[in-house]
C-alpha positions in Angstrom: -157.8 69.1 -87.2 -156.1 66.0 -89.2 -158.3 65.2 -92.0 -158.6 61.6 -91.8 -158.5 59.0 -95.3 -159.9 55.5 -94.7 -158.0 54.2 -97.9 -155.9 51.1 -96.5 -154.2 48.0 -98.2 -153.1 45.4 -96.2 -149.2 45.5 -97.9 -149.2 49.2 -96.1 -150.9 48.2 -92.6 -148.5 49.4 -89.9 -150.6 48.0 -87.0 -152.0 44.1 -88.4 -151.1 41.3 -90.1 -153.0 39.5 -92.6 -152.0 35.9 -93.5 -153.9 34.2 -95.5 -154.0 29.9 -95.0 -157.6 28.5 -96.5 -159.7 27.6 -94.7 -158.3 30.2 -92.1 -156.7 33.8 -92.0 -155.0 34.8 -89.5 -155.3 38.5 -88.4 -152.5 39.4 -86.0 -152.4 42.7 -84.1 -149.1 44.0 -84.1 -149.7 48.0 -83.0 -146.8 50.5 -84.0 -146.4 52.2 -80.9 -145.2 55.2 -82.8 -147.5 55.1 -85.4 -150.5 56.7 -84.0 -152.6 59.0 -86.1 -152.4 62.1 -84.6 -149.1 63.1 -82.5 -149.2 63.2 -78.6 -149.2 60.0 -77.5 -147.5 56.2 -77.9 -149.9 53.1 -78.5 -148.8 51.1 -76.3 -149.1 47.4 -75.3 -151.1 46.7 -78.4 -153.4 49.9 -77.7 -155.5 51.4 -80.6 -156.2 54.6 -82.0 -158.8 55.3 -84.9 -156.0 54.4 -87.3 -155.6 51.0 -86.0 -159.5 50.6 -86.0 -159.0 51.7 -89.8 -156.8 48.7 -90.9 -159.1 46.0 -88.9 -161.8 47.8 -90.9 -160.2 47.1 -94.3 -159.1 43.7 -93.0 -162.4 43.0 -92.5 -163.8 44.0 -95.7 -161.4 42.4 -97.6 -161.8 39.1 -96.1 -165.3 39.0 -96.8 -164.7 40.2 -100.7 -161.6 39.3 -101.3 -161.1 35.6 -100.1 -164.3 33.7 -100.0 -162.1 30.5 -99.6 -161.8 31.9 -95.9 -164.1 30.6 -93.6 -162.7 30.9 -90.0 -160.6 33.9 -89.2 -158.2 33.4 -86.4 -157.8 37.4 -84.8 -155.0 37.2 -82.0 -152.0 39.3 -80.6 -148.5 38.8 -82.5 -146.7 41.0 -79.6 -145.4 38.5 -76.3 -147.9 38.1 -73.5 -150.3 41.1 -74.1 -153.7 40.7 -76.5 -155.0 44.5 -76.6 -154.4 46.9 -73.9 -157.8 48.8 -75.5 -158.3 52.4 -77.0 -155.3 54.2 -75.9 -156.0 56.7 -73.1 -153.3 59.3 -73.9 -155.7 59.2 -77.4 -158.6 59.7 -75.5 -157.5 61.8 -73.0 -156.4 64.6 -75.3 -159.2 64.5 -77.8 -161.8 66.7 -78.5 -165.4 65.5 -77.6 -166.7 65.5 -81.3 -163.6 63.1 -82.0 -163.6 60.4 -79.3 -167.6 59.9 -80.2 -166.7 59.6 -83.9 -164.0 57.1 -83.0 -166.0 54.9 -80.4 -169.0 55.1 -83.3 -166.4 53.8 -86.2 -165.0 50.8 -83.6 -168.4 50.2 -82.7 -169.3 49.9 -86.6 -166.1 48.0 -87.3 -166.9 44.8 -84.2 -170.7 44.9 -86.0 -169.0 44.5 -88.9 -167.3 41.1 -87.4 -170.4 39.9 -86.0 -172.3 40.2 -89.9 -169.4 38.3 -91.6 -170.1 35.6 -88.9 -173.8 35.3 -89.2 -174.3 36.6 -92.6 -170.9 35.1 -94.3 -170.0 31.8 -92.9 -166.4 33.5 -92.0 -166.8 33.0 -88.4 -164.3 34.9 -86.2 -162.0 33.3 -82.9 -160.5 35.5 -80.7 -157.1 33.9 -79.5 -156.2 36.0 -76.4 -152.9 35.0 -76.0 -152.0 37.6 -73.1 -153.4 40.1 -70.8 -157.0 41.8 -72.1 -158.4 44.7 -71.2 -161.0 47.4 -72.3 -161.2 47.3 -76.0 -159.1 44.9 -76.3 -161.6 42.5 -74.6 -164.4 44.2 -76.5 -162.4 43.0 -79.8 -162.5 40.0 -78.6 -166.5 39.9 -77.2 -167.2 40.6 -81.1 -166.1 37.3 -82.3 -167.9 33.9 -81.6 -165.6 32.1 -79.7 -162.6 33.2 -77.6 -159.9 31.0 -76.2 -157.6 32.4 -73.8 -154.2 31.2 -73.0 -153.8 29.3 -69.4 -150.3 31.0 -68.2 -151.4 31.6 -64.5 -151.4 35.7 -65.3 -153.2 36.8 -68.3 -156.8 38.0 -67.4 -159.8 39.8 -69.5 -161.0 42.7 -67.7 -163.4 45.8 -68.5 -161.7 48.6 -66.1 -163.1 51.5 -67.5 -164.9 52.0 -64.7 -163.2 51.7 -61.7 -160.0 53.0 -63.5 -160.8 55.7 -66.0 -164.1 56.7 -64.7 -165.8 56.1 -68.6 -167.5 53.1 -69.8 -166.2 50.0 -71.9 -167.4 52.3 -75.2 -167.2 49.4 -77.9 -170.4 47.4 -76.4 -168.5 45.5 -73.6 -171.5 46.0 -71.4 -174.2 45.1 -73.8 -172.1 41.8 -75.3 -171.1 40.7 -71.5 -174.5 40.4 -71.0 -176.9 40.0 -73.7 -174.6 38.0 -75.9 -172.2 35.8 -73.5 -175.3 36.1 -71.1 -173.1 36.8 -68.0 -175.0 36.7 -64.7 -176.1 40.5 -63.9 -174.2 40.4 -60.3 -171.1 38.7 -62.1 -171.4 41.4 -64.7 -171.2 44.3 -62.6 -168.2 41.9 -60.2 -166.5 42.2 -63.3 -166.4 45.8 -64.6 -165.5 47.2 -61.5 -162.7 44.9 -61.2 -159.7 46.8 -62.5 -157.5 43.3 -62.4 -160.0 41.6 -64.3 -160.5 38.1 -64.4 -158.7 34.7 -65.1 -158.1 31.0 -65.7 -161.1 29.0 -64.7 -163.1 32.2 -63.2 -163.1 33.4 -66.5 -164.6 30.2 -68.3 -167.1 29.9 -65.4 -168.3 33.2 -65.3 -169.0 32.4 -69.6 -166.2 35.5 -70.2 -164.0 33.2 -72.2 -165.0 29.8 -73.9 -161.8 27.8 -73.2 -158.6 27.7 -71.3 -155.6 26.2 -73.3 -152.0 25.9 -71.7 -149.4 27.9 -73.3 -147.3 25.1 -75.0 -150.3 24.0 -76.7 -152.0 27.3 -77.7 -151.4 27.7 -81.3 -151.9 24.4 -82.1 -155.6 24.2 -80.4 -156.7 27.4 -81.8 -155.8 26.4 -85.4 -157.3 23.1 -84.3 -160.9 25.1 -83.4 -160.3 27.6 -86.4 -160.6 24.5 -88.4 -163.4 22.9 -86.7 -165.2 26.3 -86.8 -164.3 26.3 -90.6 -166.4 23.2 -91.5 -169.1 24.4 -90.4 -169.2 27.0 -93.1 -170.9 26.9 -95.8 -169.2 29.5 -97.5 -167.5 28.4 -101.2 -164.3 26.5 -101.4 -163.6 27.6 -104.6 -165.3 30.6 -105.9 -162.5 33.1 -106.8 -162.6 36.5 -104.9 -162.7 39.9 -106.1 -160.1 42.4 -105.7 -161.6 46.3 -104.0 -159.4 48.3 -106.4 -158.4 51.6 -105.0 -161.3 54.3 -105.2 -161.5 56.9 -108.0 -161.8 60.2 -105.7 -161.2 63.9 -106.2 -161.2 66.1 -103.7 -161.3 69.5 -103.5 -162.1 72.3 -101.1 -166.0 72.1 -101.6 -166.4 68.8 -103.2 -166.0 65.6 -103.1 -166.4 63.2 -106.6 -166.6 59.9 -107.1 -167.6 58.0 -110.1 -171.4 57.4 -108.5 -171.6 59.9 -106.4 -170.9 63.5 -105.6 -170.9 66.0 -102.3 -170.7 69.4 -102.9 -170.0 70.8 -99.5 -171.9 74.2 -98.6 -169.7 75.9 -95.2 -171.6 78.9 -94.9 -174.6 77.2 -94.6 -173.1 74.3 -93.2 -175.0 71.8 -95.7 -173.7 69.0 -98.0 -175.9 67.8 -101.3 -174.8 64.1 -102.3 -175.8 63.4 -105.5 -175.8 59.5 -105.9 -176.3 58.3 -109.5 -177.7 55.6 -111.0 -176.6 52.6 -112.9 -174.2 53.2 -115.7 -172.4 49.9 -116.2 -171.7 46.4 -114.6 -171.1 46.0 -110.4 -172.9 50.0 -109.9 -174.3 48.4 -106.7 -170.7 47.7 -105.0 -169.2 50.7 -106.6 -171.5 53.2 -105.5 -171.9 51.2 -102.2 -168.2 51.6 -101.5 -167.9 55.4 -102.6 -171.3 56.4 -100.4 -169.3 54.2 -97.0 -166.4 56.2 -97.8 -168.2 59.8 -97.9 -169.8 58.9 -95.2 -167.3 58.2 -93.1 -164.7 61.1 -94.2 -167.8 64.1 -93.9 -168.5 62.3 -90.5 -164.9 62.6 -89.4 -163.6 65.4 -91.4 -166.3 67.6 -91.6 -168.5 68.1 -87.8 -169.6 71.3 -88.4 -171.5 70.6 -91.6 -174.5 69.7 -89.9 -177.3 69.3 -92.7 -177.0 66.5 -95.7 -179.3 66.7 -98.6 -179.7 63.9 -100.7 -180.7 63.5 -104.4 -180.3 61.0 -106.8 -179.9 60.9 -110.5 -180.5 58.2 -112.9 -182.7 55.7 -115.0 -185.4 53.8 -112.0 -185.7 50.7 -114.2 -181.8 49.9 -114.3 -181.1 50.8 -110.8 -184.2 47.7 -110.1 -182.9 45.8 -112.7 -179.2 46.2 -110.4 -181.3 45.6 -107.7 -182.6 42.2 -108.6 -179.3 40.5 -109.9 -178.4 40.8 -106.2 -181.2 40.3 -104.2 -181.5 37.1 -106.7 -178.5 36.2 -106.8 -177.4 32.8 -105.2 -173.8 33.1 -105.1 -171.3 34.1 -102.5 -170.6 37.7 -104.2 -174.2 39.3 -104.4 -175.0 37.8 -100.8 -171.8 40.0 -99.5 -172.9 42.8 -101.7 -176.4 42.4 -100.3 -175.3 42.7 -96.7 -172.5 45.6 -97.0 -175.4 47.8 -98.6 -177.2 47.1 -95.8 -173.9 48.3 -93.7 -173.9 51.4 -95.2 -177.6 52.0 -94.9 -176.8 51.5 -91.2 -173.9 54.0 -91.1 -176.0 56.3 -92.1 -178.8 55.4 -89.4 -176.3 56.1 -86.7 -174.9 59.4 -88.4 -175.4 62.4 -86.2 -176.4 64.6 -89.2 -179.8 65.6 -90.4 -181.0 63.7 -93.3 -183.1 65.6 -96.0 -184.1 63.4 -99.4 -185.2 65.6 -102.6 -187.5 63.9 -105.1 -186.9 65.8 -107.8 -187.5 65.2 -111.7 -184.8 62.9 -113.1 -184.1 61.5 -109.5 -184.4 57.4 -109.2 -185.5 57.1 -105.6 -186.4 53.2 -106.5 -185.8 49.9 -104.4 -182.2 50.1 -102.8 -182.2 53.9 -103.5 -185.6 54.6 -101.8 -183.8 53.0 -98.8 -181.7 56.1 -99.3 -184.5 58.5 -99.0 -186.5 56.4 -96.2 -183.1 56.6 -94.0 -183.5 60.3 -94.2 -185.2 62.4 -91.6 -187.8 64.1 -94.2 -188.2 63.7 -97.7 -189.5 66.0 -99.8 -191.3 65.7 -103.7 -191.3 68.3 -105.9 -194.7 68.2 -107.4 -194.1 69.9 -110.9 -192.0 70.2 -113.3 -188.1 70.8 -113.3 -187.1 73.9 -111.6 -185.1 74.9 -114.8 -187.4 73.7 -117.3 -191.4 74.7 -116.8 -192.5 73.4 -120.0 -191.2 70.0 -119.3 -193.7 67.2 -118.9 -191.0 65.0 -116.9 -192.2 64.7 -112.7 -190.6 63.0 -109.9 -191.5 59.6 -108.7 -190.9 56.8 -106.4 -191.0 52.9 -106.6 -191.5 50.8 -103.8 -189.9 47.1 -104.8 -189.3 43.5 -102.3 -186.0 45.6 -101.7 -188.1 48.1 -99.4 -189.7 45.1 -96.9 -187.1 43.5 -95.5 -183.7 43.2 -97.4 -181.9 46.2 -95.9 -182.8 45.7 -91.8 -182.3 48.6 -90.1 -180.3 47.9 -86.2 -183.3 47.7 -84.4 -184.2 44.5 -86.7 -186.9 46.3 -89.1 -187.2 47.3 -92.0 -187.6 51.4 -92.9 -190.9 51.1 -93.8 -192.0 49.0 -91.1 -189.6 51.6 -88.6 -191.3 54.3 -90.4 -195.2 53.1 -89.8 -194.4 51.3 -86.9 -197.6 48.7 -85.7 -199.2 50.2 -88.4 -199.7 46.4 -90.4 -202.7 48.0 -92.3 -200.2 50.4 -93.9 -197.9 47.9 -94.4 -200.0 45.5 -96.3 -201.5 48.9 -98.1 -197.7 49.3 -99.8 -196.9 45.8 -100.9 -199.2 46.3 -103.3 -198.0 49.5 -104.5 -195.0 47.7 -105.4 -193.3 47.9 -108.2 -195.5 51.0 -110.3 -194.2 54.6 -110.2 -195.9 56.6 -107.6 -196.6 60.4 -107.9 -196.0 63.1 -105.4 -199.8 63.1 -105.1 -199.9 59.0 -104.1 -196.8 59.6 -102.4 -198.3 62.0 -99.8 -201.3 59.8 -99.8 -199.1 56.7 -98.7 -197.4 58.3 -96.2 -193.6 58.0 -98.1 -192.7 61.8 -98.0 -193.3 64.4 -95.7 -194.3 67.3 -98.7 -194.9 67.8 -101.9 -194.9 71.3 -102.7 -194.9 72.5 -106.6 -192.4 74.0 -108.2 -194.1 77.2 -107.2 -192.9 76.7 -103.6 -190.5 74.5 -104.0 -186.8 77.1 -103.8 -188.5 78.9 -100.7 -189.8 75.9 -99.3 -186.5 74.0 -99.9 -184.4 76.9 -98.0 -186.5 77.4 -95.1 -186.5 73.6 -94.2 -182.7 74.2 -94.8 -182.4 77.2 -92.8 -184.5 75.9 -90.0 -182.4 73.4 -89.6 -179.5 75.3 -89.3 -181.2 77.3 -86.3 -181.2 74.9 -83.8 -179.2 73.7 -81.5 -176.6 70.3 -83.5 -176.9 68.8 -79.6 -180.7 68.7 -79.6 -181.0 67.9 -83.1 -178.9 64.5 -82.9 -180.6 63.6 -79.6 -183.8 63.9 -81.2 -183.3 62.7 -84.8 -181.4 59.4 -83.1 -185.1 58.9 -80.9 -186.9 59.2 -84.1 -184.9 56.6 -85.9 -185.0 53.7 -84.3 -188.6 53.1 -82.8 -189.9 49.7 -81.9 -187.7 46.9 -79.7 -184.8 47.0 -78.8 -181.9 44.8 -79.9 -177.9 44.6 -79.0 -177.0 47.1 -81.9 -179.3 49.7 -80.2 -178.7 49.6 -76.8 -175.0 49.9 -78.1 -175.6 52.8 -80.5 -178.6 54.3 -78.6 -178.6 53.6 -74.9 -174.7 53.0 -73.9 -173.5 55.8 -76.3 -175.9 58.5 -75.1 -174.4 57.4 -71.7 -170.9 57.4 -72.9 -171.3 60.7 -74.6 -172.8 62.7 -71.5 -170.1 60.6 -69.2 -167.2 62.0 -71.5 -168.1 65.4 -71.2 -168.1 65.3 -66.9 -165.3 66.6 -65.2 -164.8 63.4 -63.5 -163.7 62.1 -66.3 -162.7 64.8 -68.8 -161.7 67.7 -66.0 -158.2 68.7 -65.5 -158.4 66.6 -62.3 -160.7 63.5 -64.2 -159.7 60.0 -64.5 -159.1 60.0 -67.8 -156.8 63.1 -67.5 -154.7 61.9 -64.4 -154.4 57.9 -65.5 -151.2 57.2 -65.4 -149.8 60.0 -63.5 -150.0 58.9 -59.8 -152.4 60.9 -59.0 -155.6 59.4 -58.4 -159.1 61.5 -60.3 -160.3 64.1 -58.0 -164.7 63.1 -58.6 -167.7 65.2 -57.4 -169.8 62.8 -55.2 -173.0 64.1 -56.2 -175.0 61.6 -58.1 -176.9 63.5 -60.4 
């Protein structure tokens, strides 16, 4: 399997261009066709693999830390009468379950990530679809608040997953059709089963495009509503960005170490402890924010059969809130991004399809923002003792609760882990504010509900390895099914139905002959033959 890196700098991107004008940015997709990731196919018409979804990614991230005097990014084809021809369907067609649902989770990460910087950064995104747009490549454009699309008689939007490749649109084409542009339901479904898609004046009608510009005067109307977009921004004129240096990383066969944090990969029992360490120095929340994103995204693509991640933490509780409250205090551009790509991360890890363990050990700093850590986690367990290597020690674990726990870090289903965790239970709720900001003991802990055991340090090795082992018994299918229900309880909202409800579909739909079979749609697109389906409707 190609072990996958998600370092990218925009002077090495082989599939965008970045051009930076203040107010705007422009972000043109210019695909390599023979640059894909993995060998056995050609991207293209602008089609995108997970590498392609990588640069956007950094493009993305940059933008938002790098260039704060950006307000109104400008995302748009730079190839001749084609936008996005979508995820590539040689790609998909001749990937392994495990990595198309990795990919459509990353891509699905990556257009949430252009909906926060529009809502949460004043850098509002404008899709210029200046050419024929289909699949993803609509679904890029569906993530950003306006789109334009270029009056030339033939270029269209369309969603033909269905009628064409017998899948679903997998980037939240579905959900955003409706919930977000709020496309009539009979319209909707008109639409994605349409392989032609949809143009000119249908398409503004129908709410699937905003505007309809003629050709001559595209550019200059799209830099005109970039602009217009741009001033109502209230995002800093003149604060100077900062630059996201490469990271410090060393890899080896059974580990993984970064400054903050550490993963010491187990294969035989197929578990991971990350260690994630407190404050030791100025910007620890970005650093170790940035290292924790990219572990999680390299065990997540590199490393499937590691099913199981522990997670500890080491450090001093009193600087990791005193990290805490420069940023959630903080007025000023920087700790507002820093704020909301924590709460990114937390999310990754929401959506991961690993079981989550926390240890509360002795000389761990589950406080505030790192609590988040532990609250993320499917079951958290306290050692209730001293440390395992040291009996005549009078240090214990503990927890802080802090404002960071009630609300800063929303989960995708729009509440907070605490309030996901004792859902309706208001009571509760009310019960912990006021435990805020004191240490806790394993004993309160139980009591409050904020850890599933506390055994002593007695119990704690054999208690430890057969919640480890356990684990490992049962079936990784199951397990994610289950853990992903447990998560996200309460209402839904458009970032579950996209990570809940259309990817459970997706998922099951991918693994059907009729779309995966020698004789599937996805298989024989392209071919002239057209997908042999079983009828039943099951």
């Amino acid at each position: 399997m190609t072990t996958v890196s998600f370092d990218r700098r925009p002077e090495d991107y082989k599939h965008w261009r970045l051009r930076i004008e203040p107010p705007i940015a422009w972000l043109e997709m210019d695909v390599d066709e023979h640059g894909g990731l993995v060998p056995g196919y050609e991207l293209k018409l602008n089609s995108y693999d997970l590498g392609v979804d990588i640069e956007l990614y950094d493009a993305v991230q940059r933008l938002r830390f790098e260039h704060p005097e950006v307000r109104a990014v400008i995302l748009t084809s730079a190839k001749d009468k084609v936008f996005c021809a979508g995820a590539n369907i040689r790609m998909l067609a001749g990937s392994a379950h495990e990595w198309k649902v990795n990919f459509c989770k990353f891509t699905n990460e990556t257009r949430n990530g252009i909906e926060d910087a529009t809502e949460n950064s004043g850098q509002i995104y404008l899709a210029a679809v200046n050419g024929s747009c289909a699949g993803g490549g609509y679904e890029i454009a569906l993530a950003c608040e306006k789109i334009l699309l270029v009056d030339d008689n033939s270029s269209t939007v369309a969603l033909p997953e269905v009628p064409l490749l017998g899948v679903l649109p997998g980037t939240g084409g579905l959900t955003r059709v409706t919930d977000k542009r709020r496309v009539r339901k009979d319209r909707a479904d008109v639409f994605a089963t349409r392989p032609d898609g949809v143009k000119g004046r249908t398409a503004v009608e129908w709410r699937l495009v905003d505007e309809l510009v003629p050709r001559q005067d595209f550019r200059a109307v799209v830099e005109q509503r970039a602009r217009e977009l741009a001033a109502s921004s209230t995002r800093p004129a003149d604060a100077p960005g900062i630059v996201l240096e490469p990271l410090e990383r060393e890899v080896t066969e059974d580990r993984i170490t970064y400054p903050h944090v550490t993963a010491e990969l187990d294969r035989d029992t197929g578990v991971v402890t990350i260690t994630v360490r407190g404050p030791r120095g100025d910007g620890w929340l970005l650093a170790m924010t940035r290292e924790l994103d990219d572990l999680i995204l390299r065990l997540r693509t590199n490393e499937p059969e590691l099913g199981t991640w522990v997670v500890r933490t080491e450090g001093d509780p009193d600087a990791v809130l005193a990290a805490e409250r420069a940023v959630l205090t903080g007025t000023d551009w920087l700790s507002n991004e820093i704020l909301h790509y924590y709460k990114r991360t937390l999310k990754r890890l929401d959506v991961t399809s690993r079981s989550l363990i926390a240890l509360v050990e002795p000389g761990s700093c589950f406080a505030g923002v790192l609590l988040e850590l532990a609250l993320a986690c499917d079951r958290q367990y306290m050692l209730d003792g001293p440390p395992i290597d040291d009996e005549d020690s009078d240090e214990r674990a503990f927890l802080v609760l802090s404002e960071a726990n009630f609300g800063a870090f929303p989960m995708g289903n729009g509440l907070s882990r605490l309030e996901s965790r004792f859902y309706g239970d208001h009571d509760h709720l009310d019960r912990l504010k006021r435990e805020r900001d004191r240490r806790l003991s394993a004993g309160e802990a139980v009591e409050l509900g904020l850890v599933t055991e506390a055994p002593d340090d007695i119990d704690w090795p054999d208690e430890i390895r057969i919640v480890l082992e356990g684990r490992a018994a049962l079936s990784p299918d199951a397990l994610t099914g289950m853990e992903a229900n447990h998560r996200f309880v309460g209402p839904e909202t458009l970032e579950t139905k996209i990570f809940g409800r259309l990817t459970a579909w997706q998922n099951w739909i991918f693994t059907r002959p009729n779309a995966s079979g020698p004789d599937g749609a996805l298989r024989r697109y392209g071919t002239g033959q057209k997908a042999s389906y079983d009828r039943k409707r099951v």
